[in-house]
N, CA, C and O of each residue as an XYZ file, in Angstrom:
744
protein
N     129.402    -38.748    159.183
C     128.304    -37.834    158.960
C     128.368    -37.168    157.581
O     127.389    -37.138    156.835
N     129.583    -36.626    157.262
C     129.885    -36.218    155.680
C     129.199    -36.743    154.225
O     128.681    -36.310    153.196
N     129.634    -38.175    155.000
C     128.923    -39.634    154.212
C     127.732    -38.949    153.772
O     127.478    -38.087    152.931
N     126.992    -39.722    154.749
C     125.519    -39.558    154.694
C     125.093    -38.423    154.027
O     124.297    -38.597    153.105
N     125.514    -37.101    154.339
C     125.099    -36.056    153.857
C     125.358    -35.901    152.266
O     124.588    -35.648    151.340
N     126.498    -36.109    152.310
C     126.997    -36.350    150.539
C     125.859    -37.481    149.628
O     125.472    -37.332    148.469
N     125.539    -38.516    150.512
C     124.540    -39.818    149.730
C     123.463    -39.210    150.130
O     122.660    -40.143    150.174
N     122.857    -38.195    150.478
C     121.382    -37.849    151.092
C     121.105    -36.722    149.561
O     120.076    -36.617    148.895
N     122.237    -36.116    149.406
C     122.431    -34.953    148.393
C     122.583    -35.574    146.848
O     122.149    -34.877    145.932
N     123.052    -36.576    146.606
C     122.918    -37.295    145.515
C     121.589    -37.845    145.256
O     121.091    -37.574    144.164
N     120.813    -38.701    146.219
C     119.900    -39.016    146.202
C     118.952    -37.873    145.576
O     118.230    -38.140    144.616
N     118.985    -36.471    146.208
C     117.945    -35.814    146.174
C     117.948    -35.492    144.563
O     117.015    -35.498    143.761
N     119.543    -35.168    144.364
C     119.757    -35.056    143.034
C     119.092    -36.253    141.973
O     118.275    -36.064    141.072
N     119.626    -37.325    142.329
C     118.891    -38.326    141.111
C     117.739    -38.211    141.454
O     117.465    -38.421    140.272
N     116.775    -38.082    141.917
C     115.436    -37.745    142.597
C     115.235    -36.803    141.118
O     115.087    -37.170    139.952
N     115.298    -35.539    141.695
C     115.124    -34.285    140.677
C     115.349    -34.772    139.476
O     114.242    -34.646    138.952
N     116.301    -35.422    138.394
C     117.171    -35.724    137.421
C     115.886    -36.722    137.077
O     115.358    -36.459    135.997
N     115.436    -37.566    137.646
C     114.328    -38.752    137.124
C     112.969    -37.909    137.003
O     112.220    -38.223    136.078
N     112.657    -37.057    137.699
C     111.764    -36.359    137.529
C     111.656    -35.622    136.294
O     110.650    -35.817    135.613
N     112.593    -34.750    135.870
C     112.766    -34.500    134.865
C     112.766    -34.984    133.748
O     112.380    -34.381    132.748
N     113.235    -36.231    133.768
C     113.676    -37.077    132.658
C     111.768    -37.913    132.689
O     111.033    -38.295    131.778
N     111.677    -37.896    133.582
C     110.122    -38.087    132.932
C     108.975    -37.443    132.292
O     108.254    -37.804    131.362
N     108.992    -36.169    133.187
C     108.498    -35.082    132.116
C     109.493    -35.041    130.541
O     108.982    -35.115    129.424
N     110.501    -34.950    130.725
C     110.740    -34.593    129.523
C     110.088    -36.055    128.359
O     109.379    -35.847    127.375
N     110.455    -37.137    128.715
C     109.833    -38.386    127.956
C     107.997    -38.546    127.918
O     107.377    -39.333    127.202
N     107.407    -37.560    128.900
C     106.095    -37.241    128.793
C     105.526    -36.538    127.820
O     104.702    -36.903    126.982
N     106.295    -34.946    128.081
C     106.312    -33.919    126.953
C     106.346    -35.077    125.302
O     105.438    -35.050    124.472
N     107.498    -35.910    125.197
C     107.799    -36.405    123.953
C     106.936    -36.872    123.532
O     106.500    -36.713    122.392
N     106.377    -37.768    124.655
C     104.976    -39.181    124.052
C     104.082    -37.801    123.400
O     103.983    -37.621    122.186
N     103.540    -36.994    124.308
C     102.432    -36.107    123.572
C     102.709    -35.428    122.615
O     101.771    -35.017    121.932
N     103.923    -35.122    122.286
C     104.178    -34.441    120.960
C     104.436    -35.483    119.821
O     104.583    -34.999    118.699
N     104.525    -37.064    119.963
C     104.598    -37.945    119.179
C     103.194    -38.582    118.886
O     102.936    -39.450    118.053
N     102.380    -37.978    119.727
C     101.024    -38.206    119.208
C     100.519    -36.896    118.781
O      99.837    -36.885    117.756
N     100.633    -36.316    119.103
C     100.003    -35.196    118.375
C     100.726    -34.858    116.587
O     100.399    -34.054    115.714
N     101.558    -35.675    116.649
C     102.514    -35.840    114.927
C     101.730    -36.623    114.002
O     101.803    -36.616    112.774
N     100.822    -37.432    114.894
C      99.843    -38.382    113.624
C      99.238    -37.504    113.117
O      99.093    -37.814    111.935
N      98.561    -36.098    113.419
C      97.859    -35.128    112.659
C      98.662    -34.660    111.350
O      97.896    -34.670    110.387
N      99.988    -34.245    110.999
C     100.727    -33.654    109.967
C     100.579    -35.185    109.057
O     100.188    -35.209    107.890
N     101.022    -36.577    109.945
C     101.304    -37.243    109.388
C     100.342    -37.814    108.282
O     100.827    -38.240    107.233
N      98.702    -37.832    108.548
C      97.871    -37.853    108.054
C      97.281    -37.061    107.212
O      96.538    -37.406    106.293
N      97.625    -35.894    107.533
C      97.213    -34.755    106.321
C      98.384    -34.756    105.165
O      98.058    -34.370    104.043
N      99.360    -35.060    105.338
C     100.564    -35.531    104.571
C     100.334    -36.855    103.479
O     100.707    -36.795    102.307
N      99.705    -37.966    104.036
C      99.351    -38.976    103.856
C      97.989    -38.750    102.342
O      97.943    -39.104    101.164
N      97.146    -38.029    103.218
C      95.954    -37.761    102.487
C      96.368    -36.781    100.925
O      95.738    -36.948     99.881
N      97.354    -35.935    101.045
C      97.521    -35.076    100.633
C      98.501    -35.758     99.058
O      98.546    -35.495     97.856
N      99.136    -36.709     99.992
C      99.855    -37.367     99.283
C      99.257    -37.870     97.628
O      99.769    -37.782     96.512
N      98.105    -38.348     98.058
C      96.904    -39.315     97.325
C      96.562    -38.407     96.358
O      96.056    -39.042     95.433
N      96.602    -36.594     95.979
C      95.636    -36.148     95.322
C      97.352    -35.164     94.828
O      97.247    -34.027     94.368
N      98.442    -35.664     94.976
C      99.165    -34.955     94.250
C     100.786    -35.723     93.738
O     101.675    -36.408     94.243
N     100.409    -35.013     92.276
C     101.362    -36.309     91.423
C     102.739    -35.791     92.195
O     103.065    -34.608     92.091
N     103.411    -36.581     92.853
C     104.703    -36.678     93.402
C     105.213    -38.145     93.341
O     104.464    -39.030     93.756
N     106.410    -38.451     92.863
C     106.855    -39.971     93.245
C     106.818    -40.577     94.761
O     107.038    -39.684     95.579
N     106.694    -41.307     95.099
C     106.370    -42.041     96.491
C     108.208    -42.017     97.039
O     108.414    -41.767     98.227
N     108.863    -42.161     96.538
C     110.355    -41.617     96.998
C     110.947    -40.731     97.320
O     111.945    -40.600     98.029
N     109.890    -39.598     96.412
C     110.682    -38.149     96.324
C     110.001    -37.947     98.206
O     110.511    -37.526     99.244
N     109.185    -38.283     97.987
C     108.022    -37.951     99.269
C     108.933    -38.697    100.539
O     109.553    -37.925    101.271
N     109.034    -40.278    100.836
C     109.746    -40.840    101.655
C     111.111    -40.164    102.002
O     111.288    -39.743    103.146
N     112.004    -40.056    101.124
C     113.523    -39.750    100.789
C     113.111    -38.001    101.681
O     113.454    -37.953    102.863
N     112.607    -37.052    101.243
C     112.391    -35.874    101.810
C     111.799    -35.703    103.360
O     112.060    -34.711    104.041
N     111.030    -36.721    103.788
C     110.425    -36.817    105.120
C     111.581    -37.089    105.769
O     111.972    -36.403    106.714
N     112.187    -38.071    105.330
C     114.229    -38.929    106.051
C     114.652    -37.664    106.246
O     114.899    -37.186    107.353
N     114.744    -37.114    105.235
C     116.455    -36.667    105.417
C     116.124    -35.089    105.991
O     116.985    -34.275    106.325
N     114.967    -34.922    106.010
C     114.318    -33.907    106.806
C     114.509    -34.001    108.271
O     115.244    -33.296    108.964
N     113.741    -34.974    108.642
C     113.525    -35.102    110.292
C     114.963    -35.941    110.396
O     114.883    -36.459    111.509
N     115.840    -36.217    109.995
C     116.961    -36.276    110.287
C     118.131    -35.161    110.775
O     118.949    -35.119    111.694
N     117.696    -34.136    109.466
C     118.792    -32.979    109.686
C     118.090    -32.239    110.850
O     118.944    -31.655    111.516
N     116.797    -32.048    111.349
C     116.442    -31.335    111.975
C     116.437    -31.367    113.578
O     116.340    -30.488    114.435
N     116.602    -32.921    113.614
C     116.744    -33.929    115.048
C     118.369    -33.530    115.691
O     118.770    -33.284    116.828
N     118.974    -33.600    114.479
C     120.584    -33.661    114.258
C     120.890    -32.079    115.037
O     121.557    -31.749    116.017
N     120.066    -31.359    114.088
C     120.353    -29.578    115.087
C     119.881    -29.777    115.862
O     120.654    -29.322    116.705
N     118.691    -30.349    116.639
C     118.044    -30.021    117.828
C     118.842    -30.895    118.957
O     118.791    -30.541    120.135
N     119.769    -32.344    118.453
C     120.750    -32.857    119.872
C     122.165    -31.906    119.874
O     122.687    -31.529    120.923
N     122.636    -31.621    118.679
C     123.815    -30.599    118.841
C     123.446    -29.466    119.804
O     123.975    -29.383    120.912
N     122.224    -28.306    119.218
C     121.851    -27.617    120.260
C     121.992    -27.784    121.614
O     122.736    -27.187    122.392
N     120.999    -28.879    121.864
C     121.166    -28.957    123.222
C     122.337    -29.520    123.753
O     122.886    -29.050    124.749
N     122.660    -30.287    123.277
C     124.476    -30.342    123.760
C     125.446    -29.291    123.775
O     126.566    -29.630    124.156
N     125.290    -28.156    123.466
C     125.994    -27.063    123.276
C     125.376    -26.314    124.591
O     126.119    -25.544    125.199
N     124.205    -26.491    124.989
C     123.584    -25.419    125.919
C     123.561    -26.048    127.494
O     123.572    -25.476    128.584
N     123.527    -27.331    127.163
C     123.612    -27.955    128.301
C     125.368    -28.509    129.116
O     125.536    -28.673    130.324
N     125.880    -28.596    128.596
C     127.582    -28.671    128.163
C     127.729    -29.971    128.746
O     128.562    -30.172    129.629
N     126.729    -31.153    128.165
C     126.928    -32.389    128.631
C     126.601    -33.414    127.279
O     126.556    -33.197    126.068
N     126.446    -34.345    127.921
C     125.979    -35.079    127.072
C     124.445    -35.491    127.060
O     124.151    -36.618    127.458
N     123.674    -34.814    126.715
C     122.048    -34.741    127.046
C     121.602    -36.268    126.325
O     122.058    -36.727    125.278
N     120.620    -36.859    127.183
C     120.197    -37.863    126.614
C     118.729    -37.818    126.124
O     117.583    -38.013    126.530
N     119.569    -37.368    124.778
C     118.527    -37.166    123.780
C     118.695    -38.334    122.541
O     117.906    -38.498    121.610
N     119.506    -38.825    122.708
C     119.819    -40.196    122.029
C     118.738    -40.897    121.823
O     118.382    -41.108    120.664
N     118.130    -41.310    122.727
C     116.968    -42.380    123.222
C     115.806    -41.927    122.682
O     114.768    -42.588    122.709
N     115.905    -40.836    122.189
C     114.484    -39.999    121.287
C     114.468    -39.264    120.257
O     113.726    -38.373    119.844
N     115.778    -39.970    119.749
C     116.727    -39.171    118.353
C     115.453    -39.486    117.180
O     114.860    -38.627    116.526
N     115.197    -41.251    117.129
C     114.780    -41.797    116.065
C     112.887    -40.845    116.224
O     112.344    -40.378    115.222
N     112.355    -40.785    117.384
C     110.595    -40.073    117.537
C     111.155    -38.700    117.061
O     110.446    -38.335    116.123
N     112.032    -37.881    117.291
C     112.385    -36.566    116.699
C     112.375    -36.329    115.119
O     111.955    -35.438    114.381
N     113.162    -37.785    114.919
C     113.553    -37.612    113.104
C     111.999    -38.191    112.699
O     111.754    -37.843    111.544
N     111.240    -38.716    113.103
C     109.925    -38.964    112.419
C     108.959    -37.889    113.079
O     108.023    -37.699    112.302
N     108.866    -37.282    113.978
C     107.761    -36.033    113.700
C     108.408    -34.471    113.377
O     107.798    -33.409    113.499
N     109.438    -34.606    113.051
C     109.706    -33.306    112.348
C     109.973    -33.622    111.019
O     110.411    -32.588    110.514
N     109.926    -34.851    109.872
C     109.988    -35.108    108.664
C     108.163    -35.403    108.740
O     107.812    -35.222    107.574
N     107.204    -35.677    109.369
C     105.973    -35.887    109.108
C     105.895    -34.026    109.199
O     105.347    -33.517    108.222
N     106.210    -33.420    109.875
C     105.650    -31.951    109.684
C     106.343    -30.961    108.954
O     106.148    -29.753    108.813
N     107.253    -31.794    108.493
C     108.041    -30.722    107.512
C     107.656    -31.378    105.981
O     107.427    -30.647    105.017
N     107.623    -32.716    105.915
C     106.297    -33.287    104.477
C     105.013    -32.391    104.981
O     105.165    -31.200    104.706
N     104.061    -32.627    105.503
C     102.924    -31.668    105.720
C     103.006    -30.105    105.005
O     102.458    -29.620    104.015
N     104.042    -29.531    106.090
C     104.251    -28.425    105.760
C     104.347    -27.798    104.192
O     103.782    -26.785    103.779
N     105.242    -28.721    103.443
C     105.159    -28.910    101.840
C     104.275    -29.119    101.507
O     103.847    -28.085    100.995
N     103.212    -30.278    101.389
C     101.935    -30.341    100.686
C     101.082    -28.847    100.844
O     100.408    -28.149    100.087
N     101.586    -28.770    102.495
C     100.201    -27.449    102.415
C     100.914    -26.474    101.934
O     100.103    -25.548    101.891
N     102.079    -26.016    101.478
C     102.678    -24.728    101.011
C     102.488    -24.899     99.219
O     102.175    -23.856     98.644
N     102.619    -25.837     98.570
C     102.442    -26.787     97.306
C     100.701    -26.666     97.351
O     100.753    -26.374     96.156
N      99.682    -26.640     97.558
C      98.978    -26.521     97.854
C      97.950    -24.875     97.792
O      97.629    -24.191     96.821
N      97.758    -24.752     98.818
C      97.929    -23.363     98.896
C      98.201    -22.018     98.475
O      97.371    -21.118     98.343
N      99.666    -21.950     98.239
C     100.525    -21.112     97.367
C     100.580    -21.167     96.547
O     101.094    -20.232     95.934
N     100.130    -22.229     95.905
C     100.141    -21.986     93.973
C      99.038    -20.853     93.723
O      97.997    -20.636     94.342
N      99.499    -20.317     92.816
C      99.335    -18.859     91.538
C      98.991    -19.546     90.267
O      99.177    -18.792     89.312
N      98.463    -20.961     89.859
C      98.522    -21.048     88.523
C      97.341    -21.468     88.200
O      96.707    -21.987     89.120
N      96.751    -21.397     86.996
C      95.841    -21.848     86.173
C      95.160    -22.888     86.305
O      95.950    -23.790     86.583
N      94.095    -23.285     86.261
C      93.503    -25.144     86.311
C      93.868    -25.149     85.086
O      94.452    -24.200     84.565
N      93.580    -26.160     84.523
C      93.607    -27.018     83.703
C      93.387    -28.622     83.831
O      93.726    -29.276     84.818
N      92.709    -29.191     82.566
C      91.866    -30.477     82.288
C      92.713    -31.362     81.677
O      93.419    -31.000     80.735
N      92.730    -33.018     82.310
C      93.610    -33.948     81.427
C      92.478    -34.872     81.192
O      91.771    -35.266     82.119
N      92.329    -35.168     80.148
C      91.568    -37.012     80.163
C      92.381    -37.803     79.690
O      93.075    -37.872     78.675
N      92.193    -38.403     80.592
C      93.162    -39.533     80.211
C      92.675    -40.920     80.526
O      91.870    -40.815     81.451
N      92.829    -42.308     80.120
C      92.299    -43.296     79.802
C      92.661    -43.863     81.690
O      93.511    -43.428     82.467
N      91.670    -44.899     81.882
C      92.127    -45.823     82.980
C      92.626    -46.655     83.083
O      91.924    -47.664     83.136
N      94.152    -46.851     83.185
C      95.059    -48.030     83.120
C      94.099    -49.551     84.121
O      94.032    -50.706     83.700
N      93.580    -49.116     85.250
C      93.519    -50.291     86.414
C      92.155    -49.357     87.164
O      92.039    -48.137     87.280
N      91.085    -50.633     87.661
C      89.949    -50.004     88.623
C      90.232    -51.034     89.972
O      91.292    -51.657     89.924
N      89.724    -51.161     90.667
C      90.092    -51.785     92.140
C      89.187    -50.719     93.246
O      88.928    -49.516     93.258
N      88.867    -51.958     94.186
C      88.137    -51.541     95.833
C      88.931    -51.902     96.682
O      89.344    -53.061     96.659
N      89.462    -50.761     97.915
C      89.958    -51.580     98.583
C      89.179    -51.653     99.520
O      88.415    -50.743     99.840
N      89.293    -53.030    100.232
C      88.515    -54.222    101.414
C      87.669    -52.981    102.235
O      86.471    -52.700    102.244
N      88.885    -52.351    102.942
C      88.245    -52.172    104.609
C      87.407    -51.013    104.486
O      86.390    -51.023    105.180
N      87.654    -49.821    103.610
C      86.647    -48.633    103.706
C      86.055    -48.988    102.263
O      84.906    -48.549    102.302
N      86.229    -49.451    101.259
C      85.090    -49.741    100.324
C      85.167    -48.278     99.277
O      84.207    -47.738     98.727
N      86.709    -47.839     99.214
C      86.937    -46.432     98.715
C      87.634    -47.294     97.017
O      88.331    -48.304     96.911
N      87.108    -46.429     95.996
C      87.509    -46.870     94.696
C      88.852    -45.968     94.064
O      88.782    -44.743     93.972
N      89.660    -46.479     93.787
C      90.546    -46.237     93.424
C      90.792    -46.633     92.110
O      90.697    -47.842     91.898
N      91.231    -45.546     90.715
C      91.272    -45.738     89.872
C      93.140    -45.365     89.226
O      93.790    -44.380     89.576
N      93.522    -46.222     88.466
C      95.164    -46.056     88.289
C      95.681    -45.168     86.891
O      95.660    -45.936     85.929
N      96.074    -43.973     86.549
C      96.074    -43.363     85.232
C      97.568    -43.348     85.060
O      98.413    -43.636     85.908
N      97.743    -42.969     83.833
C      98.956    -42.708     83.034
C      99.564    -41.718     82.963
O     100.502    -42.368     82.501
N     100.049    -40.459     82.981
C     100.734    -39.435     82.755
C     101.669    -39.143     82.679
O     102.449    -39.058     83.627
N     101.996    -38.805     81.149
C     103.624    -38.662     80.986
C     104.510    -39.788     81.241
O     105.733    -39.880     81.348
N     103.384    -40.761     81.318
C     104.633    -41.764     81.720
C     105.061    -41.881     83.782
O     106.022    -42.337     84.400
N     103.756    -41.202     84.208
C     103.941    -40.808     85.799
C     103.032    -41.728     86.044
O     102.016    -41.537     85.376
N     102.957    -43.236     87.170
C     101.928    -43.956     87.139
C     101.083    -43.680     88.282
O     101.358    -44.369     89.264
N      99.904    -42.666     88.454
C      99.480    -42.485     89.765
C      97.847    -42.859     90.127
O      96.932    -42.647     89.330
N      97.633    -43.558     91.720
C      96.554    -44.403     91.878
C      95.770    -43.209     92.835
O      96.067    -42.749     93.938
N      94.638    -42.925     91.903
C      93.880    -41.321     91.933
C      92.295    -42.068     92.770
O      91.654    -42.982     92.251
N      91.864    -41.288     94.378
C      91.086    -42.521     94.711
C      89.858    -41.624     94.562
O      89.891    -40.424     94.834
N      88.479    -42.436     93.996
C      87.185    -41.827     93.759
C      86.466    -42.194     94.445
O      86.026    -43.320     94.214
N      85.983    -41.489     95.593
C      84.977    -42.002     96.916
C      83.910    -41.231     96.254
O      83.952    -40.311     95.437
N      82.418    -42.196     97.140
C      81.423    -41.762     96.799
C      81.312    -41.758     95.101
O      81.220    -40.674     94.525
N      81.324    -42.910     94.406
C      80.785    -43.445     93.069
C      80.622    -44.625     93.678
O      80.999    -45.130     94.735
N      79.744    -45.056     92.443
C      79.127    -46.512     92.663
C      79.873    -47.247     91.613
O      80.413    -46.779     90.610
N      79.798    -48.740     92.100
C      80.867    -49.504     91.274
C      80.307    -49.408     89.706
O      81.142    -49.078     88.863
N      79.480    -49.570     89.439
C      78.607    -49.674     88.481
C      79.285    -48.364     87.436
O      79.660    -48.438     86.266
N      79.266    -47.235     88.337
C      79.144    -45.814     87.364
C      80.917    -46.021     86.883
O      81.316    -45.749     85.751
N      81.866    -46.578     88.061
C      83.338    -46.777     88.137
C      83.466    -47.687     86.758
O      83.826    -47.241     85.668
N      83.120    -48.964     87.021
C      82.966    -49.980     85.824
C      82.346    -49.630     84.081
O      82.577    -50.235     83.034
N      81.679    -48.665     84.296
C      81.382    -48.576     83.047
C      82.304    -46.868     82.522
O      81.967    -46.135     81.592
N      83.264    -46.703     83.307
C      84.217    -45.440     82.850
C      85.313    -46.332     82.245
O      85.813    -47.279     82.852
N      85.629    -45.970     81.059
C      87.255    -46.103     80.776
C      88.022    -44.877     80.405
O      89.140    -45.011     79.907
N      87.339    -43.289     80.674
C      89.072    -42.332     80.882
C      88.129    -41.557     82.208
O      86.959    -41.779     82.521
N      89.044    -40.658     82.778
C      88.809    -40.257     83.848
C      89.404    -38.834     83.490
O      90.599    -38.708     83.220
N      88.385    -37.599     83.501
C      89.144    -36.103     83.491
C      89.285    -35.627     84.330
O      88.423    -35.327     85.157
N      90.597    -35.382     84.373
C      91.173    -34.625     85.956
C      91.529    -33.018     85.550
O      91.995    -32.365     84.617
N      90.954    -32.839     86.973
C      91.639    -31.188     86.447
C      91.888    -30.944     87.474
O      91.185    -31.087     88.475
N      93.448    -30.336     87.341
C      94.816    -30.242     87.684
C      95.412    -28.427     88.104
O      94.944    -27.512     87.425
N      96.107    -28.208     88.878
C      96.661    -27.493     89.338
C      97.860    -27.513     89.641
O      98.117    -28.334     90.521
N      99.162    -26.623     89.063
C     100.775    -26.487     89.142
C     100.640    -26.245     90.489
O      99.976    -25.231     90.706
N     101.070    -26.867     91.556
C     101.568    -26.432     92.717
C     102.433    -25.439     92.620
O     102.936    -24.927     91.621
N     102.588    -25.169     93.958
C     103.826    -23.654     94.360
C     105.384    -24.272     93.863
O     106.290    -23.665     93.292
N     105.330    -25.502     94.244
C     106.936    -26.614     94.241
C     107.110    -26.788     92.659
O     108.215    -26.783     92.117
N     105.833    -26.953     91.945
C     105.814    -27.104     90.534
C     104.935    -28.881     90.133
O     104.546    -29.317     89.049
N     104.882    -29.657     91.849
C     103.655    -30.752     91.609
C     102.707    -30.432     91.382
O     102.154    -29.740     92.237
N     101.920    -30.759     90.035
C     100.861    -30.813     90.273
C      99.498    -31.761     91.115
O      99.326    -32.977     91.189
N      98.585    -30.462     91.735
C      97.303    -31.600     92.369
C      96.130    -31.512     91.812
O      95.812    -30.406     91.376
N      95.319    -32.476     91.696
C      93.514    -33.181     91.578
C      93.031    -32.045     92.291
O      93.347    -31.823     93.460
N      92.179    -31.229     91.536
C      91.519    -30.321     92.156
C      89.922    -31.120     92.021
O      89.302    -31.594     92.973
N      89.585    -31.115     90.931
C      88.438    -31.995     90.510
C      88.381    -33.267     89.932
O      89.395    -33.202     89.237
N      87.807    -34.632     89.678
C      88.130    -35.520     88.724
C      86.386    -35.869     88.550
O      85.469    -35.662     89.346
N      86.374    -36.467     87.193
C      85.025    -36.901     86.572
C      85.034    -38.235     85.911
O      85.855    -38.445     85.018
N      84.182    -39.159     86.280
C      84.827    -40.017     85.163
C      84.109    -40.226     83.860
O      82.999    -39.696     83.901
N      84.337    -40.754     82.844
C      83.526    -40.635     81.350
C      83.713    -42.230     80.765
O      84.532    -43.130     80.948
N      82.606    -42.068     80.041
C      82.806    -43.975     79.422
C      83.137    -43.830     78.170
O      83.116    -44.908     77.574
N      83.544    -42.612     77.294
C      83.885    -42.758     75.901
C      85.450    -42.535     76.050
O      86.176    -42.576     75.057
């Protein structure tokens, strides 16, 4: 009879324990979709401010890495086990580096205190891409090579520009972003 009672009590336990463990992998899915929002405003944000494409990648890593890293220690400290948070280490380190990039653009963004200011500068490269039919034009700066995209022009007005004046804003971080751009054919 002990038996039984002991395997009736485990049962109930792994019972409870799967339950949990599904909500908790429920909770995750919806907070791993609800991460495409930072990830996209990050994305977009990306496009209209001179940053290297590394500095940007390399900072999202090692972001949602360190931050995943405190959040399984934590809970291993509070739970005094071995929490299996393993299995959702890698969705942790990508939506807390998509919202901690976000978080930067919009603080870089936002928080800047500085001056506009105007560059013209010549058009290295013009190009359409296929699926949305958005024009993208490629400039020079300083030796910084960045692909600046101009929606809503016509190819025509694109094709007959060779410099493009941007006017620019020091971010809070010290990137500057495309506040306005124009393009010109002289």
């Amino acid at each position: 009879m002990i038996f039984i009672k002991k395997r009736r009590t485990n049962k109930i336990e792994q019972r409870i324990q799967l339950k949990k463990d599904s909500r908790i992998g429920c909770l995750f899915n919806i907070i791993a979709a609800l991460s495409i929002i930072p990830f996209v405003y990050a994305a977009r944000e990306y496009n209209i401010t001179f940053i290297p494409l590394i500095y940007f990648i390399i900072g999202s890593l090692i972001s949602g890495l360190i931050v995943s890293k405190i959040l399984l220690k934590t809970n291993q400290r509070i739970n005094n086990s071995n929490f299996k948070l393993w299995r959702y280490y890698l969705i942790i380190s990508v939506i807390s580096g998509s919202c901690l990039s976000s978080l930067f653009f919009l603080t870089n963004i936002y928080l800047s205190k500085s001056e506009l200011y105007s560059i013209e500068t010549p058009i290295v490269k013009k190009w359409e891409t296929i699926r949305y039919h958005h024009f993208y034009v490629k400039v020079n700066i300083n030796g910084f090579e960045k692909n600046i995209p101009v929606p809503n022009k016509k190819s025509a007005e694109i094709d007959n520009a060779n410099f493009i004046v941007l006017t620019l804003n020091d971010g809070f971080w010290g990137f500057p972003f495309v506040v306005n751009k124009e393009l010109k054919k002289d």
